[in-house]
C-alpha positions in Angstrom: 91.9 131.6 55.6 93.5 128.4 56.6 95.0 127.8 60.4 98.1 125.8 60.2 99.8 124.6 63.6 103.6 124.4 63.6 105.9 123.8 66.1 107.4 126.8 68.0 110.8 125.6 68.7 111.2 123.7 65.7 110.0 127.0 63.4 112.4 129.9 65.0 115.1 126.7 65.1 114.9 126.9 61.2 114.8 130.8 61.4 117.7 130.8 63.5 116.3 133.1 66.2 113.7 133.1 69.0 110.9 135.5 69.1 109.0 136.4 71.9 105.6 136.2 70.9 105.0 139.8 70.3 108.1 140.0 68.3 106.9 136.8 65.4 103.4 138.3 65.5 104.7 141.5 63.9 107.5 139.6 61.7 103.8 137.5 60.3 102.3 140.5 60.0 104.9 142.3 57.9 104.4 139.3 55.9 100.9 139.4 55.2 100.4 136.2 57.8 98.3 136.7 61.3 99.5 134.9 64.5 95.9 133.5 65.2 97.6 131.3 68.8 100.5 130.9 70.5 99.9 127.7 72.8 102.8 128.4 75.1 101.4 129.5 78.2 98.6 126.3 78.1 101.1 124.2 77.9 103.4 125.4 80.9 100.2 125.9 83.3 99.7 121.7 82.4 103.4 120.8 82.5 102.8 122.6 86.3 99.3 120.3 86.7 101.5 117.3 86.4 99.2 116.9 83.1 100.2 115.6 79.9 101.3 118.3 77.5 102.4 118.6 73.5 105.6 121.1 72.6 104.3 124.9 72.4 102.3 125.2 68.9 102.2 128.7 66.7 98.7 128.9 65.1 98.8 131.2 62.1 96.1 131.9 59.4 97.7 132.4 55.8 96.0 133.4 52.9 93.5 130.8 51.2 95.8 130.9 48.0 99.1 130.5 49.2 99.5 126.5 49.6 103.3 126.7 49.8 102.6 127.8 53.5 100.3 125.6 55.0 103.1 123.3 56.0 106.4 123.7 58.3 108.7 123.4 55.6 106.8 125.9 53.7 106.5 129.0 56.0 110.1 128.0 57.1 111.4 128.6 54.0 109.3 131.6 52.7 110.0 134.0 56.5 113.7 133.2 55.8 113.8 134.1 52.3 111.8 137.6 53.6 114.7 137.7 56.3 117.0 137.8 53.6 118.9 134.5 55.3 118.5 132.1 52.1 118.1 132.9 48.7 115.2 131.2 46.9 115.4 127.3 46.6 116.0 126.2 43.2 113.6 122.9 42.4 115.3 120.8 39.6 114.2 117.5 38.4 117.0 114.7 38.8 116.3 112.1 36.2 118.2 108.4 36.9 121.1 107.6 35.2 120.0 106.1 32.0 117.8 109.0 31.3 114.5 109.2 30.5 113.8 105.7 29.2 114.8 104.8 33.0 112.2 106.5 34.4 109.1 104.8 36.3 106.1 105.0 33.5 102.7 104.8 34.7 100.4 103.9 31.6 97.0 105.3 32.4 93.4 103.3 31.1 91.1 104.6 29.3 88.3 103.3 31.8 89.6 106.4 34.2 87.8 108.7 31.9 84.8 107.6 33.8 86.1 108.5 37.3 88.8 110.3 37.9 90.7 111.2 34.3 93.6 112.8 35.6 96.9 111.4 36.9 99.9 112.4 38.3 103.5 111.4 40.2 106.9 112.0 41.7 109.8 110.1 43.3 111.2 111.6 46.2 115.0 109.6 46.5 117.3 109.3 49.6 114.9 110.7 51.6 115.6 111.1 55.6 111.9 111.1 58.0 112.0 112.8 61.3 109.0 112.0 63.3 108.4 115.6 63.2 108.8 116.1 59.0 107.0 112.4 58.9 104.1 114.1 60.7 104.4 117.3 58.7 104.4 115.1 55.4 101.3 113.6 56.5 99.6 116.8 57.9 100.3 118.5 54.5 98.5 116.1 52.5 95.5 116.3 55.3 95.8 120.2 54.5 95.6 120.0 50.6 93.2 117.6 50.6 90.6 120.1 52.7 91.9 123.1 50.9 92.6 123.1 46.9 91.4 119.4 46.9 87.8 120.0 47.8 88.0 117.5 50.8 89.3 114.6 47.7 86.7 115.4 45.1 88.8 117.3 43.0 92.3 115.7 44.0 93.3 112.8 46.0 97.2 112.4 47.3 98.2 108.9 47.4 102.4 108.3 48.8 104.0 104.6 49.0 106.7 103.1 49.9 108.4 102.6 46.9 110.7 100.0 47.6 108.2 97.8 48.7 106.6 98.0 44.9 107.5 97.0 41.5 107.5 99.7 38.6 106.2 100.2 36.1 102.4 101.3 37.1 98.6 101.0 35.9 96.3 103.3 36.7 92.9 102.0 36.0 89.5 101.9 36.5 87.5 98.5 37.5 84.1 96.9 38.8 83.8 97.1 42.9 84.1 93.1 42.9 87.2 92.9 40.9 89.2 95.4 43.2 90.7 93.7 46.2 93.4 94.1 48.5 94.7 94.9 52.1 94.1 98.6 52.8 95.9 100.9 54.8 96.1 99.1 58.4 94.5 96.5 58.1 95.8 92.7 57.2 92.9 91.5 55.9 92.2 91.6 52.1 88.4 93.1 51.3 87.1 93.9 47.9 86.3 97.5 46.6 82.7 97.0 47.5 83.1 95.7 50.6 85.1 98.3 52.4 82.5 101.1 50.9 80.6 99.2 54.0 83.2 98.9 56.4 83.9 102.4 56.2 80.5 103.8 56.2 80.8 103.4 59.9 84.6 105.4 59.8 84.3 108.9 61.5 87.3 110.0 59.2 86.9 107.7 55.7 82.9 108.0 55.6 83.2 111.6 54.6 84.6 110.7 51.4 83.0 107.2 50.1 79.7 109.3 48.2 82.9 110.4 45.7 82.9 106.8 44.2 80.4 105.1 45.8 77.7 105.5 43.0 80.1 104.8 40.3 80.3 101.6 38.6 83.7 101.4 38.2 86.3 102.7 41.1 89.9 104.1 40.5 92.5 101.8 41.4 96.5 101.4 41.2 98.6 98.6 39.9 102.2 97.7 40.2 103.9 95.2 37.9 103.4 92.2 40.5 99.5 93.3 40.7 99.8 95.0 43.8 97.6 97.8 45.0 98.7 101.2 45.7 95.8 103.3 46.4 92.2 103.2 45.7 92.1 106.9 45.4 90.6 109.1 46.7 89.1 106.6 50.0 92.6 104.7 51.0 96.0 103.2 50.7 97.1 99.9 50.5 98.7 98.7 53.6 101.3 96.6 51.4 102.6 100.1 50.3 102.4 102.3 53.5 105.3 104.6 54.7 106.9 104.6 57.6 110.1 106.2 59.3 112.0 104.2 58.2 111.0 104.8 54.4 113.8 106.1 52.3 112.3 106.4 48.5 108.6 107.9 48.7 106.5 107.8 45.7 103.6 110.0 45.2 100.1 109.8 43.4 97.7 112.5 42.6 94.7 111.6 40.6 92.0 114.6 39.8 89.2 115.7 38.3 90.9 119.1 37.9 94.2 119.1 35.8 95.0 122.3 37.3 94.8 121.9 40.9 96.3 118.4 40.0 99.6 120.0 38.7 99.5 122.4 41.9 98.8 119.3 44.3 101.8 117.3 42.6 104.3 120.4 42.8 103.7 121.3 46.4 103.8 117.6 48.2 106.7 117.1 46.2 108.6 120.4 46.1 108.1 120.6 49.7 110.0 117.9 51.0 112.5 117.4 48.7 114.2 119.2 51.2 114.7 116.1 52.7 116.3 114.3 49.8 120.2 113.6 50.1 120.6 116.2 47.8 117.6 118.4 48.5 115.2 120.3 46.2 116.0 117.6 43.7 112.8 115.7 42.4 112.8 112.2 40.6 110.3 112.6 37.0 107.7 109.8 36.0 106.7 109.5 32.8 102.9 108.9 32.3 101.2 107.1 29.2 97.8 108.6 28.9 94.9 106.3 26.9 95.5 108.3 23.6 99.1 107.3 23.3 100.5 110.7 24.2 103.1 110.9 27.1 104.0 113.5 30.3 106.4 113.8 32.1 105.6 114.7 35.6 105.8 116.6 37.6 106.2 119.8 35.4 108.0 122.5 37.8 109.1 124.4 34.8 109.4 128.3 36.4 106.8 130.1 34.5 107.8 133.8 33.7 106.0 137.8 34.0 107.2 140.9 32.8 106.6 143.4 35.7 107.4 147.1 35.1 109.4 149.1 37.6 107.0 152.4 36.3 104.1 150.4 37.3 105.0 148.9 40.6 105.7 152.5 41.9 102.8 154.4 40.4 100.6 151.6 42.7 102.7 151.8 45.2 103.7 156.0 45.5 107.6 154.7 45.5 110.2 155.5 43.3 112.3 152.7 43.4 114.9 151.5 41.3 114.5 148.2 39.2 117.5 146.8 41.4 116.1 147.7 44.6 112.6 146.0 43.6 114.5 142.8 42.2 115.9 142.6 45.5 112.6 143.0 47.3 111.2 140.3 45.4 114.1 137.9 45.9 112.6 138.2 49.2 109.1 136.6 48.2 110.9 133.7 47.0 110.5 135.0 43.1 113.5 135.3 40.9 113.7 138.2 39.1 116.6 139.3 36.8 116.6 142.6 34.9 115.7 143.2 31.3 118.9 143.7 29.1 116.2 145.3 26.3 113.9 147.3 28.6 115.5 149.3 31.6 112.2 149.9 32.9 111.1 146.3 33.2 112.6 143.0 35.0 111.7 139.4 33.8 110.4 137.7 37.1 110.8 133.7 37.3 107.9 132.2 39.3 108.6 128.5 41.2 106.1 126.4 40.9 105.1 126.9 44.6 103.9 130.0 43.8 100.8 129.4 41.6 98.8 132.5 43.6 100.5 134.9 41.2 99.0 135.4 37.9 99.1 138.7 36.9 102.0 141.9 36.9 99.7 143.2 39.8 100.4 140.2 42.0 104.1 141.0 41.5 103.8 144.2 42.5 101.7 143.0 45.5 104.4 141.0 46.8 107.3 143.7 45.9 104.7 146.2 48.7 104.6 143.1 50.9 108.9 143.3 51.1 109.0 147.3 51.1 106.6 147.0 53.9 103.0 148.2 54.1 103.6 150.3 57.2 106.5 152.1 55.0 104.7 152.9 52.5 103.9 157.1 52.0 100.5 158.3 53.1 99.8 160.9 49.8 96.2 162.3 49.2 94.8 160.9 45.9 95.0 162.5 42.7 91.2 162.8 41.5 88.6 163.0 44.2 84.9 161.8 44.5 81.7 162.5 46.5 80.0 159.6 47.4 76.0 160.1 47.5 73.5 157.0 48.5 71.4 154.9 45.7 68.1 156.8 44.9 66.7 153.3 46.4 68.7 153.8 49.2 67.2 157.0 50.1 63.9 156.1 49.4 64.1 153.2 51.9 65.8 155.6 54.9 62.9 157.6 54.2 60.4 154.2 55.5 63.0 153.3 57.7 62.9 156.3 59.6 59.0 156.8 59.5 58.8 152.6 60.9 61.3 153.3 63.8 59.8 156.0 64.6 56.5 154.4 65.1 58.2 152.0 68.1 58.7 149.4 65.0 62.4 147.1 65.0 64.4 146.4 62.1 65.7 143.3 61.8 68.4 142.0 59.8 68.0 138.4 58.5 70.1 136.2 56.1 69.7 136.5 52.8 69.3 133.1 52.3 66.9 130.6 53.5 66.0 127.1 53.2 64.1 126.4 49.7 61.5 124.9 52.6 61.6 128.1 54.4 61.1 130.1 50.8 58.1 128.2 49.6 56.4 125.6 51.4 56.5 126.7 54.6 54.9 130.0 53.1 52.0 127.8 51.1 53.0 128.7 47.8 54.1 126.9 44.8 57.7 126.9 43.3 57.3 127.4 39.6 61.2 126.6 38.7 61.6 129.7 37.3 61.5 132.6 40.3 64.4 131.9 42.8 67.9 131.5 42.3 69.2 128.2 43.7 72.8 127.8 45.5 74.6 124.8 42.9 76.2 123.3 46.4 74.8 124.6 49.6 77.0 124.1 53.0 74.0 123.8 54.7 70.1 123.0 54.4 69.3 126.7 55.8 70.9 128.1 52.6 69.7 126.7 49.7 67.8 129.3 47.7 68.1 133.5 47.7 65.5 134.5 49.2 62.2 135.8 47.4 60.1 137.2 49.6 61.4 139.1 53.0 58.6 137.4 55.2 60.2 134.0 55.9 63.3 136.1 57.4 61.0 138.2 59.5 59.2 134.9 61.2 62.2 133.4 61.9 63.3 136.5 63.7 60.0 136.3 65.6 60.6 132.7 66.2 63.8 133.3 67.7 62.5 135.8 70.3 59.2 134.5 71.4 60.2 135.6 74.4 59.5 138.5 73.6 56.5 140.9 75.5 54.0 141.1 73.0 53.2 143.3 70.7 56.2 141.8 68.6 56.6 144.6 65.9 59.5 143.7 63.5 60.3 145.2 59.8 63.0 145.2 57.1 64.1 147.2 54.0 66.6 145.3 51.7 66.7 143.0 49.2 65.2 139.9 46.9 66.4 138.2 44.4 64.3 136.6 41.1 65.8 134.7 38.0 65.8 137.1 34.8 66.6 135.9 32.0 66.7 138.8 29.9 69.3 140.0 32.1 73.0 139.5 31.4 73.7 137.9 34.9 70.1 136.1 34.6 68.9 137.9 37.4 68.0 140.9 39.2 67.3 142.0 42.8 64.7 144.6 44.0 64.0 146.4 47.5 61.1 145.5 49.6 60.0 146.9 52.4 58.1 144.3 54.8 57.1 143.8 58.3 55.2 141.1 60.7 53.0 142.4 63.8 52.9 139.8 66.0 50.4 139.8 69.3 47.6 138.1 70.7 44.9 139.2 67.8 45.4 139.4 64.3 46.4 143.4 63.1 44.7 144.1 60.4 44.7 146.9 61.1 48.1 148.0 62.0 49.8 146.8 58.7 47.2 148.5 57.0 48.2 151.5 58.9 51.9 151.6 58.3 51.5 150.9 54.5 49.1 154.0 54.5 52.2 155.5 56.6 54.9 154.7 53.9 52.7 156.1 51.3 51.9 158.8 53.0 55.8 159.4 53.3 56.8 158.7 49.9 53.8 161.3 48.7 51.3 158.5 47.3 47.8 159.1 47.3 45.2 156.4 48.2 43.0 156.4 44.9 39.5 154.6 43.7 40.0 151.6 41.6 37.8 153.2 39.5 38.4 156.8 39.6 39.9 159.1 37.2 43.4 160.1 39.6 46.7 159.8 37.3 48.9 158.7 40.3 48.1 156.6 43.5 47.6 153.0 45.1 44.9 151.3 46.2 44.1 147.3 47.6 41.8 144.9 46.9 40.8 141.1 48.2 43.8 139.0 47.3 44.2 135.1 47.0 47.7 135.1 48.1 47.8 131.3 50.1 50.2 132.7 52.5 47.2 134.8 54.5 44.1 133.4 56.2 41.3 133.4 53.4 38.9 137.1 53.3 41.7 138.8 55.2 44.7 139.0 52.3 44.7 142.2 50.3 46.6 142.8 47.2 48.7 146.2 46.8 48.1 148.0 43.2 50.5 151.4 42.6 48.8 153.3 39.4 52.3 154.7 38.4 52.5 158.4 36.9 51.4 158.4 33.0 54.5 158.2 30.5 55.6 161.7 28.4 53.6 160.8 25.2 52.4 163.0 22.0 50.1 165.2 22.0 47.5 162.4 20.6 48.7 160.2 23.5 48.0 162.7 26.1 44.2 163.3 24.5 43.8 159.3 24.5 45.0 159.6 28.0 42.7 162.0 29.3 40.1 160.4 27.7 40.7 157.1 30.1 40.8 159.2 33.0 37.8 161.1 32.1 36.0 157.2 31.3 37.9 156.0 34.5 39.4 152.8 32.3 42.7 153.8 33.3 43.1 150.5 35.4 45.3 148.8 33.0 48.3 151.0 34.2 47.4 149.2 37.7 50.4 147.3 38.3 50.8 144.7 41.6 53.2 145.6 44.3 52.9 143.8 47.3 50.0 142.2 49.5 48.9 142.4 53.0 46.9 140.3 55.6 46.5 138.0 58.3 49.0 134.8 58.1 47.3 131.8 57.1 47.9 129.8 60.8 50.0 126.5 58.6 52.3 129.2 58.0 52.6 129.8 61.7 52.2 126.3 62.7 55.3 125.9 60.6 57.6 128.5 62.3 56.5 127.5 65.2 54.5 130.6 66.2 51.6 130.5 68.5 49.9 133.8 68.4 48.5 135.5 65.0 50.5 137.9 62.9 49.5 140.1 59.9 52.1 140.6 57.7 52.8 143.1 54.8 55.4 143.3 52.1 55.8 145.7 49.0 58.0 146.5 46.1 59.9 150.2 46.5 61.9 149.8 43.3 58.1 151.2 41.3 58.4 154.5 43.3 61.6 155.7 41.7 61.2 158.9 39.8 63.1 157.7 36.1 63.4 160.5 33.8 
């Protein structure tokens, strides 16, 4: 969840009332908002230092989807609504007075197919900065650029001065020599491809230059007179900057998402045209796209659901009236009206700030949000269940238990590891086909799901070589392998595995606790060769994890399939010729770790490991 940071006296100012801090943590609470910070009491013990100190803040976390509150303006307007103080704004688009053939037309190239295909604009008119809604306006963007915008990759915000530019617009895409102008504070005039090097060295601007930088053509912004708005997403031209003292803004969105472009557009704009001389009006554009076709933007056309009184109160246990819930959700900003065909149902007009709600159940969400969570009646369900474990489950408490019990811990490591971690630092080969790879990993740590518990388990003994030896560590949970003749192309399975750690090797003991488990889970040890249905054995393995001679491979020779009564003779036969090894299936190995794998996780003393598939001693009918 985001953290915005608002200014306190400005925020109950607009609310017209001042809460003590318990007081507004409950009002954000009722709204489904958390006071994360209240920055009051910091700033009165510096005020007393003689230190230098910003007005009180309000730190509040709101929910991931709702972008209409990450700004002042927003939260303002959506806890008054709730306090039934203002009814909901009505955004309408004020077109100029010659219509639409007056409008500012941005013609789009069809070289930004390349880049960044997908444009969009606004015109806020008469506008009046504070330095406090001048910072907001800025702060917002900052916001919407980390949040929906994917830190710029999928949406880049652009606003200008417009009275400092000449309409109408190109949006196009060009070579890194031909683009050059001043950008955003600086004087100086540098092409395209020279400020991708000036800014390499920018703590803020760097993040974003790999966006473009590989492209051979970069995104750029034309008035009439040739000058340059933006070079979205890195930076504005300082011909077009806005300051204070700007009084028409316009605003640029270009995307690689048409969807999160049209929410961008709609927020920036709908949220400060509160400050235009008549407010929650927004100026059009009209945008020619390559193909001829036309847009007029931005669309803040309400968008309408049909939510069912019957409905919301079945989810909810109420039995409320369709008045009394259109009147709850006038206080979530919607506009709801009742259905002169259906008396059960109302017609509910969604702005286009509100792009979180999709579905009848999001209405109703927001209609138990106004009633009040707290209000709502505790009543005991109708049906009732009895929960019970996984069969898999059980099966591993039943190791679990027998492990602790033998003075062995259970560690719990991530589930994801480094694709270093997963394979090389292990000594085997990645075939392409066995783990599942993270498309855009955060970090370097977590690129792959992990296939094999081991790496998880040295990095726990890694972490606490502090430790007194023996080091005894074990886990039950588990991996992941690529499937494709699954639906979701891949499937997981429990392992049991555990590392001894101490100043020799183990053989020994992991040998012991796998005869343990199977002792447990009622396995007999078996002959390779003889005659027994049901059992597991080891032999010498090659496994290039463990030191060479002392790896052993696990075998489980799993109960014999309900056949005919010509299957069971054939079967008996093969016990009774002991060539009943092809049954014989693989399910884990054991031995000493090879010591590159140690050397690697930075382990000094030897370990013998051991690791097993339980999913093969499930009884399926």
């Amino acid at each position: 969840m985001p953290t915005i940071s608002v200014d306190k006296a400005e925020l109950f100012e607009r609310l017209g009332h001042h809460y003590t801090t318990e007081e507004f943590d409950s009002l954000c609470f009722d709204y489904g908002l958390e006071l994360d910070e209240d920055t009051t009491a910091e700033v009165e013990a510096a005020i007393k230092k003689g230190l230098p100190a910003e007005r009180p803040q309000l730190k509040i976390e709101v929910p991931a989807n709702r972008y209409d509150l990450v700004c002042l303006e927003g939260i303002s307007r959506a806890l008054r609504a709730f306090l039934g103080k203002q009814d909901p704004p009505q955004y309408t688009l004020a077109y100029p007075p010659g219509g639409e053939k007056d409008l500012i037309t941005v013609t789009v190239s069809q070289e930004t197919q390349r880049i960044r295909p997908f444009f969009a604009c606004a015109v806020l008119r008469n506008i009046k900065f504070t330095p406090m809604s001048y910072a907001s306006f800025i702060d917002l963007q900052d916001k919407l650029h980390q949040n929906i915008g994917r830190r710029r990759s999928l949406v880049a915000i652009g606003t200008h001065d417009l009275d400092t530019l000449t309409p109408p617009f190109r949006y196009e895409a060009r070579t890194p020599t031909n683009i050059s102008f001043a950008p955003l504070g600086r004087e100086t005039a540098h092409t395209a491809a020279e400020l991708m090097q000036i800014y390499e060295s920018d703590k803020h601007l760097s993040r974003y230059l790999h966006i473009i930088r590989d492209s051979d053509v970069y995104p750029i912004i034309y008035d009439a007179k040739d000058h340059v708005l933006s070079m979205p997403p890195i930076i504005n031209s300082e011909h077009s900057k806005i300051t204070l003292e700007t009084k028409n803004v316009f605003i640029d969105t270009t995307a690689t998402d048409d969807t999160k472009l049209q929410i961008v557009i709609n927020m920036v704009a709908s949220m400060f045209s509160e400050y235009c001389a008549e407010p929650f009006t927004i100026e059009p554009c009209k945008i020619v796209f390559p193909d001829g076709s036309t847009r007029i933007s931005p669309d803040i056309t309400p968008r309408t659901v049909t939510a069912r009184a019957s409905y919301i109160n079945s989810c909810t246990s109420l039995s409320l009236t369709p008045s009394t819930i259109q009147s709850l959700l006038t206080r979530m900003t919607l506009s709801p009206t009742l259905s002169p065909d259906d008396p059960d149902a109302l017609i509910v007009s969604l702005p286009c700030t509100r792009p979180d709600i999709f579905h009848e159940v999001d209405i109703m969400e927001d209609a138990a949000v106004a009633y009040g969570f707290n209000n709502l009646p505790d009543i005991f369900p109708q049906t009732s269940t009895v929960a019970q474990p996984l069969l898999i489950s059980k099966l591993a408490d039943v190791i679990r238990r027998e492990w602790a019990m033998a003075g062995w811990v259970e560690a719990l490591p991530f589930i994801l590891c480094s694709h270093e971690e997963n394979f090389s630092f292990m000594n085997r080969p990645d075939p392409g086909s066995l783990a599942v790879k993270i498309a855009n990993p955060k970090t370097l740590e977590f690129q792959v799901v992990r296939t094999s518990l081991l790496p998880g388990l040295l990095k726990t003994i890694r972490e606490n070589r502090s430790h007194a030896l023996p080091v005894r560590v074990f886990e039950l949970s588990d991996v992941v392998f690529k499937d494709t003749s699954r639906e979701r192309q891949a499937r997981n399975e429990r392992h049991a595995g555990a590392v001894w750690c101490s100043r020799s090797a183990g053989f020994e003991v992991v040998h012991g606790l796998l005869d343990r488990a199977m002792k447990m889970l009622e396995v007999p040890r078996v002959g390779r060769g003889d005659g027994k249905d049901v059992g597991y054995y080891i032999k010498e393995g090659d496994d290039p994890a463990y030191f060479p001679g002392r790896a052993a491979t696990i075998y489980y020779r799993p109960p014999p399939s309900k056949t005919s009564k010509t299957g069971e003779l054939a079967d008996e036969l093969k016990n009774t010729l002991h060539i009943n090894q092809d049954r014989d299936i693989v399910i884990g190995t054991l031995g000493v770790l090879h010591p590159t794998v140690l050397e690697k996780f930075e382990i000094t003393y030897p370990c013998s490991a051991l690791e097993f598939n339980m999913e093969v001693f499930l009884k399926r009918s």
